[in-house]
TORKOL-4160 file (C-alpha; in steps of 0.2 Angstrom, whole numbers, padded with zeros to 4 digits, m for minus):
72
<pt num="1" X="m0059" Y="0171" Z="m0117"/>
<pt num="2" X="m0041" Y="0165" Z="m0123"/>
<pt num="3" X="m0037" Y="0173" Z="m0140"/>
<pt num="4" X="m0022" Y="0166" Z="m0150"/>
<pt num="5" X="m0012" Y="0181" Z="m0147"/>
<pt num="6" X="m0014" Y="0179" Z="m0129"/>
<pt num="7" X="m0013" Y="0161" Z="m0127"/>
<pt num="8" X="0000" Y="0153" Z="m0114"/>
<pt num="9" X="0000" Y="0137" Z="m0118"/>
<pt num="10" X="0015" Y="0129" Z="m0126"/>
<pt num="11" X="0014" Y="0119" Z="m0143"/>
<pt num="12" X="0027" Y="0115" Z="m0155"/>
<pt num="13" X="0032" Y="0124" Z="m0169"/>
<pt num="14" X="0033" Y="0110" Z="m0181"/>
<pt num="15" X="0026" Y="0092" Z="m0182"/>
<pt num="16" X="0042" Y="0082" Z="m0175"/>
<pt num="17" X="0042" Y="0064" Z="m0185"/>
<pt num="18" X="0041" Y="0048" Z="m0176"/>
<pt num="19" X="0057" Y="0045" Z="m0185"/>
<pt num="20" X="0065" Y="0059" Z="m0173"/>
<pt num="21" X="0055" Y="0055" Z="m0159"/>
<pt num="22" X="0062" Y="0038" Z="m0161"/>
<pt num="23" X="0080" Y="0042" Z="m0160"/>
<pt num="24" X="0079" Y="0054" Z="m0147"/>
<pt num="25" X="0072" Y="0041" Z="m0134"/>
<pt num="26" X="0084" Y="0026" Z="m0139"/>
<pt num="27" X="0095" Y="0031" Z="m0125"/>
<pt num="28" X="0081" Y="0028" Z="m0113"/>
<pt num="29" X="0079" Y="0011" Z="m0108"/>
<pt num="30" X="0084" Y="0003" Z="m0090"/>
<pt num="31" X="0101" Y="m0005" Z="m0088"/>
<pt num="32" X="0104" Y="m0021" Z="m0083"/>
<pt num="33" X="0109" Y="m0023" Z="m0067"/>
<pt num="34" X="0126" Y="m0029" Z="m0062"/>
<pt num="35" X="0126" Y="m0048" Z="m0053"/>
<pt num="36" X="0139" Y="m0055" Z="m0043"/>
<pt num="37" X="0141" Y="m0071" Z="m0034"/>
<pt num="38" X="0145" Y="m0072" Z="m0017"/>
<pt num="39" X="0162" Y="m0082" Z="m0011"/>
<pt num="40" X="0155" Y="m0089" Z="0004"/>
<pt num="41" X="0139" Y="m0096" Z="m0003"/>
<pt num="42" X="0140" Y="m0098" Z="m0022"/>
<pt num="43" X="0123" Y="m0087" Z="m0023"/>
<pt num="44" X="0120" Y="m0074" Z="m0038"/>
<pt num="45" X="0115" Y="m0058" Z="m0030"/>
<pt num="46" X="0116" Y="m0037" Z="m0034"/>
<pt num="47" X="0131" Y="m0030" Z="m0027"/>
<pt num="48" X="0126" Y="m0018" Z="m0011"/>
<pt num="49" X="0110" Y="m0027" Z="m0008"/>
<pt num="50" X="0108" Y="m0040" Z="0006"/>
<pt num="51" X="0101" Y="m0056" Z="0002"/>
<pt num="52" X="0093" Y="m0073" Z="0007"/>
<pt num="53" X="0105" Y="m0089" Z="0008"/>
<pt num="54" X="0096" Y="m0104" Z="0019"/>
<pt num="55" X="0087" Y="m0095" Z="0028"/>
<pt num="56" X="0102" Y="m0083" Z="0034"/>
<pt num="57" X="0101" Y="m0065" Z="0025"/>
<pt num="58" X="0121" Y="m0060" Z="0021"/>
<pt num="59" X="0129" Y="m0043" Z="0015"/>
<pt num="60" X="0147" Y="m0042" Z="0009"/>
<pt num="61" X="0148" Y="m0063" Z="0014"/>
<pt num="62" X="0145" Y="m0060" Z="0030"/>
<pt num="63" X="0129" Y="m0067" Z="0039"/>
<pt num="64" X="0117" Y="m0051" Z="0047"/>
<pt num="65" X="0102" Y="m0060" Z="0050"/>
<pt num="66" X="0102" Y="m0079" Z="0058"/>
<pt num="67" X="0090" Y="m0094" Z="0053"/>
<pt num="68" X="0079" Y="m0096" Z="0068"/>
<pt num="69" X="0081" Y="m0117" Z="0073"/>
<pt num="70" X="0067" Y="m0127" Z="0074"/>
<pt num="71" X="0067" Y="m0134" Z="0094"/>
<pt num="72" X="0059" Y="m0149" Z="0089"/>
């Protein structure tokens, strides 16, 4: 059996207010991702992502997947 003077378990020495909690996390929130728009299509998209255009996914402007054609 665990006696205070032998106990291992960490607990603070001192309440901390939700004040002080509070500010302490304000730094913490997500950011908001930077967006740009491609020259070749006009389409908003993340930069260093690839993304879909018509069927056609592009990176850098550039076309790395093709839309397959309908053969009707």
């Amino acid at each position: 059996m665990l006696t205070s003077k032998n106990s291992k378990m960490a607990h603070p020495k001192s309440r901390i207010s939700k004040m002080r909690k509070r500010k302490r996390r304000t730094h913490k929130k997500a950011a908001v991702p930077t967006v740009a728009v491609c020259k070749k299509t006009g389409e908003p998209h993340q930069y260093h992502r690839a993304y879909w255009s018509e069927g056609n996914m592009y990176y850098k402007g550039q076309v790395v997947i093709k839309a397959e054609e309908d053969l009707d």
